[in-house]
C-alpha positions in Angstrom: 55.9 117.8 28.0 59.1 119.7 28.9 59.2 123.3 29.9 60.8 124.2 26.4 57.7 122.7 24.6 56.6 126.1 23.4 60.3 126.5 21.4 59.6 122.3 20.6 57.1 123.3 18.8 57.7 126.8 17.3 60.9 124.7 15.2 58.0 122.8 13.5 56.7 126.1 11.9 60.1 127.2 11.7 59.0 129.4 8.0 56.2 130.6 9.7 58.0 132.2 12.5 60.6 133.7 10.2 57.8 135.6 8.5 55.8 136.4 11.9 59.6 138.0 13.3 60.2 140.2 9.7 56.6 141.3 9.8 57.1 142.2 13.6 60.8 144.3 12.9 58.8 146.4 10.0 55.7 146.9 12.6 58.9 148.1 14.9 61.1 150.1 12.5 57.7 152.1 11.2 56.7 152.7 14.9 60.3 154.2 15.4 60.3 156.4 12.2 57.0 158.2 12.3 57.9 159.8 15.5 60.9 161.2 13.7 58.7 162.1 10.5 56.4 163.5 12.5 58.3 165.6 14.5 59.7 167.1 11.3 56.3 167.8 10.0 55.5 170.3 13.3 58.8 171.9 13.0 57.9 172.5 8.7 54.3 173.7 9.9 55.7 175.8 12.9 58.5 177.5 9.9 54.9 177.6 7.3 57.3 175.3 4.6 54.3 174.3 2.3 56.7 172.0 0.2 58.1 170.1 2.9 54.8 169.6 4.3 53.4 168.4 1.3 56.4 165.8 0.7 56.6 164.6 4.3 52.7 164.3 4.7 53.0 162.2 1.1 55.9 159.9 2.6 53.4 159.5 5.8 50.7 158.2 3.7 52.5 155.7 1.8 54.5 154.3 5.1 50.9 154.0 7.0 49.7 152.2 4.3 52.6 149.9 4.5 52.3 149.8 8.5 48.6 149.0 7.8 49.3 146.0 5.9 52.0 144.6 7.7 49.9 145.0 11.2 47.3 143.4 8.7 49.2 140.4 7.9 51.3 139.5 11.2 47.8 139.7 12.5 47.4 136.7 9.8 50.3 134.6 11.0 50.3 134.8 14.5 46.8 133.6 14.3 47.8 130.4 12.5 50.7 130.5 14.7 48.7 130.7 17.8 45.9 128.1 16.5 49.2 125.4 15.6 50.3 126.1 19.3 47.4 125.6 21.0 46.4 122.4 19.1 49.6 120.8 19.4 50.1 121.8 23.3 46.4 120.2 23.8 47.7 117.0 21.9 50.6 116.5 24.5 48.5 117.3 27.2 45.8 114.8 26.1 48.6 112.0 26.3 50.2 113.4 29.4 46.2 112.9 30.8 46.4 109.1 29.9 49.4 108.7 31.8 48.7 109.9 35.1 48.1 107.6 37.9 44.5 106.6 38.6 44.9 107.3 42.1 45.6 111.2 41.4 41.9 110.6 40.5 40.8 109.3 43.2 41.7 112.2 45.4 41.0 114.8 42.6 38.2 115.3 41.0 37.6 115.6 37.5 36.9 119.0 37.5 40.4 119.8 38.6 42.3 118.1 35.9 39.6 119.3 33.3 40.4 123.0 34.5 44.0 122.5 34.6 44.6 120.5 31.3 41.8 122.5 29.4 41.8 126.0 30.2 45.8 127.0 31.0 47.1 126.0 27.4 44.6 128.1 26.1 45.7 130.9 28.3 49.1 130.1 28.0 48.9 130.9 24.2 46.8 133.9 24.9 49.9 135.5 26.6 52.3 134.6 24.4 50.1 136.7 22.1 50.6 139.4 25.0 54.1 139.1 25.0 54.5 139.3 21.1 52.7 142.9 21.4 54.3 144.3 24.7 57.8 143.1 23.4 57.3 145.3 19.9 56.2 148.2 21.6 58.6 148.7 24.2 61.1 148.4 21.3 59.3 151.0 19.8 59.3 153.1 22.9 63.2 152.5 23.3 63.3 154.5 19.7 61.5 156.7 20.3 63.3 157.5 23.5 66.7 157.7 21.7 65.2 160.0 19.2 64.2 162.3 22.3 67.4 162.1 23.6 68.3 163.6 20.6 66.2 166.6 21.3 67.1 167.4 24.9 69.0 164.9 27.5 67.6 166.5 30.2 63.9 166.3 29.2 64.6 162.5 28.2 66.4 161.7 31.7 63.4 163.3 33.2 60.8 161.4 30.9 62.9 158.2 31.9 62.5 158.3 36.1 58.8 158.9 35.4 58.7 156.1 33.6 60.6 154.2 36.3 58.4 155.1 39.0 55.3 154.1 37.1 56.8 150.8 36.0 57.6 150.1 39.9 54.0 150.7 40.5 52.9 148.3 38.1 55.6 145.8 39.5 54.2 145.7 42.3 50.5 145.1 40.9 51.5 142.8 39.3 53.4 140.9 42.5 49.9 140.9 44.2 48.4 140.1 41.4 49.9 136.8 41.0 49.2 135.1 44.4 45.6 136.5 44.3 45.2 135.3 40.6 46.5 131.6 42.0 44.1 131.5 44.3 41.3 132.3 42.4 42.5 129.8 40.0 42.3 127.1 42.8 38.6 128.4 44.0 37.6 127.8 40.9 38.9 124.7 40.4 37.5 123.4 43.4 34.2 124.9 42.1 34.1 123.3 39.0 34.8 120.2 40.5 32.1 120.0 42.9 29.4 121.7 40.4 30.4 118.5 38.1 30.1 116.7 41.0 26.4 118.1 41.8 25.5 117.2 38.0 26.9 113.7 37.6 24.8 112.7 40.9 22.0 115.5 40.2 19.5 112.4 40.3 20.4 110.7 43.9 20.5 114.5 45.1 16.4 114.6 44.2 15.6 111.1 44.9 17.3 111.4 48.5 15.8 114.7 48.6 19.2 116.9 50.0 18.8 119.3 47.2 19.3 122.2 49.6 22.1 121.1 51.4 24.0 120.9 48.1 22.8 124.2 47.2 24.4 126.1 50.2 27.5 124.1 49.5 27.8 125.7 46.4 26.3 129.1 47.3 29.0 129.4 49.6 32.0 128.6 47.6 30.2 130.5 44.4 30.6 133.8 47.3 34.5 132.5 48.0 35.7 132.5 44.4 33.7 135.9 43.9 35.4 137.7 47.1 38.3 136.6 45.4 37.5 138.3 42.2 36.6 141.3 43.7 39.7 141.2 46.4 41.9 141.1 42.7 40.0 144.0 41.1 40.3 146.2 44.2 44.0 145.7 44.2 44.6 146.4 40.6 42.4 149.6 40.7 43.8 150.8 43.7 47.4 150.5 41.9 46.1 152.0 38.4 45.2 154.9 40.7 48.1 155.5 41.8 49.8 155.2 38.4 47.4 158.1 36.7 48.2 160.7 39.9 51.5 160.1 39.2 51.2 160.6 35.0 49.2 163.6 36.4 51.9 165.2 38.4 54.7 163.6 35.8 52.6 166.0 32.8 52.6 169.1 35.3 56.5 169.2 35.9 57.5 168.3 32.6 55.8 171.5 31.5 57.3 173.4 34.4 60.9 171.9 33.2 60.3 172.6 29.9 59.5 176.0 30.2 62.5 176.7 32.2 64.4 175.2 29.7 63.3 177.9 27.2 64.0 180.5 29.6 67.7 179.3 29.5 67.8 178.8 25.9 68.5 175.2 25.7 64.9 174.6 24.4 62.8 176.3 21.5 59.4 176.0 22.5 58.5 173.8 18.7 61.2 171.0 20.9 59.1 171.7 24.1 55.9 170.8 22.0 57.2 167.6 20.1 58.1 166.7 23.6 55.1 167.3 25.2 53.7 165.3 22.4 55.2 162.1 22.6 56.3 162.0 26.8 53.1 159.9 26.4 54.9 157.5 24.3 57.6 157.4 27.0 54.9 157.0 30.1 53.3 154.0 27.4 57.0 152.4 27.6 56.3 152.0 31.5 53.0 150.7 31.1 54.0 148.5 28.2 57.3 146.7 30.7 54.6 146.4 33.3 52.2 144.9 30.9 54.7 142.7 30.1 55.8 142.4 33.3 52.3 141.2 34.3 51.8 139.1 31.1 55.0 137.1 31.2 53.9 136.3 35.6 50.5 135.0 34.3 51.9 133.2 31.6 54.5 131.3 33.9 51.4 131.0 36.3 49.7 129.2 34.1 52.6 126.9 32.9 53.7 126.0 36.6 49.8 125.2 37.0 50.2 123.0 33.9 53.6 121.4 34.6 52.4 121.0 38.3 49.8 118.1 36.7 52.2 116.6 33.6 55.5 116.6 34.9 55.2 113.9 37.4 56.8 115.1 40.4 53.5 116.4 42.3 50.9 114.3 40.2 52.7 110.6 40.0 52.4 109.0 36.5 52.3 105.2 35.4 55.9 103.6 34.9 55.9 100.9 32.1 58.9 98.8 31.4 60.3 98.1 27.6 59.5 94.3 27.2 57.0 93.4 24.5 55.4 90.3 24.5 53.9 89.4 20.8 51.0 86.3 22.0 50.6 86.1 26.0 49.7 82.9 27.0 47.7 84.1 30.1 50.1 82.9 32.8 49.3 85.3 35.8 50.9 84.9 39.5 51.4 86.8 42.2 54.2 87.0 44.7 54.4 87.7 48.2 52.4 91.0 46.6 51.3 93.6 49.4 49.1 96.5 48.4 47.7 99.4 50.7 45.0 102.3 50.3 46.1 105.4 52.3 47.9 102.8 54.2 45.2 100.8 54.8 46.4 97.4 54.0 44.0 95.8 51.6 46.6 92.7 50.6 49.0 91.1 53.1 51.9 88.8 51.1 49.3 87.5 48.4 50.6 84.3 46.7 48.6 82.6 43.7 49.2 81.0 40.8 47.0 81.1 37.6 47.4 78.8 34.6 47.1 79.5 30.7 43.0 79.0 30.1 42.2 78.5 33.6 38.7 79.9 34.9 39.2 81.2 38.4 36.5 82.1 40.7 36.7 84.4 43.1 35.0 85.2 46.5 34.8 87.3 49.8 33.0 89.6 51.9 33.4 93.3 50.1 36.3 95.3 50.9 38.7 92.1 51.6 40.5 92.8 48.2 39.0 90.9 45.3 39.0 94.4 43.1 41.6 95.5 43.9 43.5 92.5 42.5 42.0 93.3 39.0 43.4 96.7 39.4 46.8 96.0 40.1 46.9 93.2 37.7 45.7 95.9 35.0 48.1 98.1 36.5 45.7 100.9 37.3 47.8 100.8 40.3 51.4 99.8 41.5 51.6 97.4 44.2 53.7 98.4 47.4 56.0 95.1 47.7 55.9 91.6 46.3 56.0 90.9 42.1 52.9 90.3 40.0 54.4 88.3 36.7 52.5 88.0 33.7 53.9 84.8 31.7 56.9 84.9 34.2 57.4 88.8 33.0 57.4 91.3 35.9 54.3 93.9 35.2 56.9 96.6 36.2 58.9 95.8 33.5 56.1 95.1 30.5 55.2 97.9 27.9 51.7 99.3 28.3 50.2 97.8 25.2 51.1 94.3 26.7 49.6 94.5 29.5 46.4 96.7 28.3 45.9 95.0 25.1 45.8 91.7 26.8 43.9 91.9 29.7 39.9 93.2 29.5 38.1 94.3 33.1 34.6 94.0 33.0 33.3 96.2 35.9 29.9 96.0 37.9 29.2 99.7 36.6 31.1 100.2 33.6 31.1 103.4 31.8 29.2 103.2 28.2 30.2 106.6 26.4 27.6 109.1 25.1 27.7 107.5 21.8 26.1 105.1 19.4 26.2 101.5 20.4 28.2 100.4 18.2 30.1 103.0 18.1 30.8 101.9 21.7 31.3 98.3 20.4 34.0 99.1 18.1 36.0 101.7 20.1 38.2 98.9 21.1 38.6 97.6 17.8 37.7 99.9 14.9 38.4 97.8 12.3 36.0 94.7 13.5 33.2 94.1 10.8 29.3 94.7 11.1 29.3 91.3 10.6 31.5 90.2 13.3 30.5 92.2 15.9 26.9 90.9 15.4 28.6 87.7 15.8 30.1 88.3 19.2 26.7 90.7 20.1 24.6 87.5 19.8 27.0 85.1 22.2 26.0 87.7 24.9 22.2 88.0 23.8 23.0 92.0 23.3 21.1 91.9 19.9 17.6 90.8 21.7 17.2 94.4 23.0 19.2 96.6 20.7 17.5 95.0 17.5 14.3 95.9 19.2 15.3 99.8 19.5 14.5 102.1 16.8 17.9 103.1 15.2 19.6 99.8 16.1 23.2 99.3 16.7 23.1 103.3 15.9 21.3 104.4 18.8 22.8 106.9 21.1 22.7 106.0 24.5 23.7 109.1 26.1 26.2 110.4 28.7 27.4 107.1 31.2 24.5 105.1 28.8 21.7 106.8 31.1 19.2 105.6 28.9 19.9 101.8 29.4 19.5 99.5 32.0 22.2 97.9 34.3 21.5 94.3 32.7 21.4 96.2 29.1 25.1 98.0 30.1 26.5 95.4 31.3 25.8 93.3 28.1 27.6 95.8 26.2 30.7 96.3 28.4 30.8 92.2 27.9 30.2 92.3 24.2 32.8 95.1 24.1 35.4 92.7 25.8 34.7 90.0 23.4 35.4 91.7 20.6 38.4 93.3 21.8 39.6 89.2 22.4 42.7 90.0 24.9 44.0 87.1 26.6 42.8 87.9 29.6 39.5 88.7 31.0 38.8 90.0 34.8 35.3 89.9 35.3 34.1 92.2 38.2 30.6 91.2 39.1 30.1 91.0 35.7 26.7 89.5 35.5 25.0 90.8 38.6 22.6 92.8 36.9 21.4 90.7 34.9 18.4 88.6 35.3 18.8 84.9 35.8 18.2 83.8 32.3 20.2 86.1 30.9 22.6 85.1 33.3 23.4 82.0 32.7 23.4 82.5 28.8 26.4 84.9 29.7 28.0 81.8 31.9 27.3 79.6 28.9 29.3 81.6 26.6 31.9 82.3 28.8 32.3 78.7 29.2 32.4 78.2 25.8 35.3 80.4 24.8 37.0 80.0 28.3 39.7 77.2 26.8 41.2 79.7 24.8 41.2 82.5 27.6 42.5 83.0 31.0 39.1 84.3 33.0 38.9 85.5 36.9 35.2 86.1 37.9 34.3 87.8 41.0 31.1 87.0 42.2 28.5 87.7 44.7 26.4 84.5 43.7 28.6 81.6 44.5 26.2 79.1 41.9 27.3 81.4 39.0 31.6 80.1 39.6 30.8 76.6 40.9 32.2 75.2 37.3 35.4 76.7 37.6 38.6 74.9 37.4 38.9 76.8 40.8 37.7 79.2 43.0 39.8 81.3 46.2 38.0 82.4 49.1 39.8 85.5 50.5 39.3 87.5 53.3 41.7 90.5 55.4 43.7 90.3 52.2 44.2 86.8 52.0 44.0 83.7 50.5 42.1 81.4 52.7 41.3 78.7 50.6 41.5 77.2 47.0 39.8 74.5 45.2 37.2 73.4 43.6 33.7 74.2 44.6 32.8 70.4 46.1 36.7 70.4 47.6 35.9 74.1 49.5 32.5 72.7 50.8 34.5 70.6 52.7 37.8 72.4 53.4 36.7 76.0 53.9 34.0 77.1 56.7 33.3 80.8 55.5 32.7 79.2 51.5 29.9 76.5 53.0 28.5 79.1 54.9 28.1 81.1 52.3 26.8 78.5 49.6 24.4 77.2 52.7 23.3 80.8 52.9 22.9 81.3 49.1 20.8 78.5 48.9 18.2 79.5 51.7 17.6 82.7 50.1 
């Protein structure tokens, strides 16, 4: 999304705009003329011209009923204007979301890029809407100034340095405005965050009983972000203050000036009162450049807040390369392939090679680096140094539907949307059949529980599937990857929750279909990988060993101890 998005889009609806701009210049011209008309009506009442009254007072009528509709219908069609913008700027953004790096989510919560990519196109639009009306009335106020210069230059050059002063004022509101107005924005940011926070883990917080502590937490930045507030309406109504003493003395002089200028007979006092009439109008010129003033500083606030999260520079997104490959084969290996967490080195000059339809175990102590190897090889994250080749492809330089479509994660907790089950079975692949999805539901026993549920395959399972099990989830995620059928499968402590029955069902039909994938299991349980064609044992990073199961029972120490241990338990 570029910063000329907003023009981007307004060529799409470029008829639209043509009749939004007319409407806008007829709003304009008839705000320009009744001024004029009307000050030709006080001068007819003030010389008692019943006929000229009568006319002008019928030519008012007919132009405010043409005003009327006109106001009416630009109404109309900036309102379909402003719904088009706003969809099609939440569409980009929505996209712009998916590309982002996952570790910009690691150090930010949800909250923040839900604020940020939710609420500023919406108030970007809103301004715009701002603008639209600010810009049309200070055009109107510009003609209406002419037409008083018409009456007397030195009343209008006095009208205009009130108006200067008050527009300074406002200025400078709006100046203040705009740093407390970011801040605020960032309080509640951070608020939002940590309230979603506070919801998404509102059932460890009672279990582990530290309800209160998380309730001063957010007492206390609830009482920052409204300081905050209140520091920003201080300011602005200590400036509006100002601004009405100054329209107060600006009212009091322009009567003394005008009554001086009668004295000297270079004002007739019908002038003095069509002046006194509209110096409001020239004031509302003031205010209308500061409005805009204001509108057009929270407008770019709000973009820069946007762009700060989609163009890349602040918030790093993914880089794909341009090479598509049509059937991978499921060749994976990795290459001197260092990778570090908030430099933290994680893997140290990794080498492996993985074969088309091999079934690799994987093992190690937690933290040594077995997830994070499913990460980079899904390229959720970019390794520091090294090469990672897919089919003797770089990653770096493979499109995102190559790598995505063809490799499936399975996590240990993965994330079953607040949905229908099969609903959440088919959101990899819509067009999959009833019938073959129950196909694929029975090779992972899923259809034991869900045909025992009252609505079926159309139950709803609620937000992060809260109302299954781990076992039942983790059927699903696994169901889910069969039917999506990439070439690849990571398995992430897949099975772990599952009981041991259902267990080794799971193993069964993995085995079953593993001579047509390429699988990687990480496990806890070493007896659930001792039939793969090999397992790695790493630790600090690295690959300590590699073999099979009977050939790292007697090459690798750390593997035997761990079977031995297994084995007592």
């Amino acid at each position: 999304m570029k910063n000329n998005s907003i023009l981007k889009y307004l060529k799409k609806k470029k008829k639209l705009v043509i009749i939004c701009i007319l409407l806008c210049i007829i709003v304009m011209a008839l705000g320009i003329i009744f001024p004029i008309i009307n000050a030709k009506l006080i001068n007819e009442i003030a010389n008692i011209n019943l006929d000229s009254i009568i006319l002008i007072a019928i030519v008012i009528f007919f132009l405010a009923l043409i005003s009327r509709f006109s106001e009416y219908y630009l109404h109309e069609m900036w309102r379909k204007l402003h719904q088009y913008l706003t969809l099609e700027i939440e569409k980009s953004i929505t996209l712009e979301l998916f590309s982002l790096e996952t570790k910009n989510f690691d150090t930010k919560g949800t909250g923040f890029f839900m604020t940020r990519l939710r609420e500023e196109p919406a108030n970007m639009t809103a301004k715009l809407i701002s603008l639209r009306d600010y810009i049309m009335n200070i055009i109107t106020g510009l003609g209406v100034l002419i037409f008083i210069i018409t009456i007397n230059i030195h009343m209008a050059l006095y009208m205009i340095i009130g108006s200067l002063i008050v527009c300074f004022i406002s200025v400078l509101k709006s100046n203040k405005k705009y740093q407390l107005i970011n801040k605020e924005k960032d309080l509640r940011e951070n608020d939002k965050t940590n309230f979603g926070e506070i919801i998404r883990g509102i059932r460890d917080i009672k279990v582990l009983n530290f309800k209160d502590t998380m309730i001063k937490k957010a007492y206390l930045r609830q009482e920052k972000l409204n300081d905050a507030s209140i520091t920003t309406a201080k300011i602005e109504h200590k400036f509006d203050v100002l601004g009405k003493i100054v329209i107060v003395f600006f009212d009091l002089f322009l009567l003394v000036l005008g009554v001086s200028l009668i004295k000297n007979n270079q004002l007739s006092g019908a002038s003095l009162l069509i002046l006194y009439y509209y110096s409001g109008r020239i004031l509302e010129l003031s205010m209308w450049f500061s409005y805009f003033y204001d509108a057009l500083s929270q407008y770019n606030l709000s973009k820069n807040r946007l762009y700060e999260v989609i163009n890349g520079l602040k918030y790093k997104k993914e880089v794909f390369g341009n090479i598509s490959i049509d059937k991978v084969k499921g060749n994976i290996e990795f290459k001197d392939v260092c990778f570090s967490y908030n430099k933290e080195i994680v893997l140290n000059n990794m080498n492996l090679i993985i074969k088309p339809n091999e079934t690799i175990g994987i093992v190690g102590k937690s933290g040594n680096g077995k997830t994070t190897m499913f990460n980079l090889l899904s390229k959720l994250y970019t390794i520091n140094s090294g090469e990672i080749l897919i089919d003797g492809y770089n990653i770096n330089d493979l499109t995102e539907d190559t790598i995505r479509e063809n490799i499936s994660v399975i996590t240990q907790n993965p994330y079953i949307f607040n949905m229908s089950i099969k609903d959440n079975l088919k959101i990899v692949n819509p067009n999959i059949t009833d019938e073959e999805m129950y196909k694929k539901a029975k090779m992972t026993f899923l259809d034991e529980f869900v045909n025992k549920l009252e609505n079926g395959y159309d139950t709803i399972v609620g937000e992060g599937g809260v109302t299954l099990s781990g076992g039942q989830k983790q059927r699903i995620a696994i169901t889910r990857a069969l039917i999506k059928e990439s070439k690849i499968i990571l398995l992430d402590e897949a099975t772990s929750s599952l009981d041991n029955k259902t267990q080794e069902t799971i193993h069964e039909a993995i085995k079953k279909i593993s001579k047509y994938y390429t699988i990687l299991i990480i496990a806890h349980r070493l007896s659930t990988i001792k039939e793969c064609d090999k397992i790695m044992f790493i630790d600090k990073g690295e690959i300590i060993d590699m073999g099979t199961h009977d050939e790292l029972m007697n090459s690798c120490k750390q593997y035997k101890s761990l079977y031995e241990k297994e084995l007592m338990e």
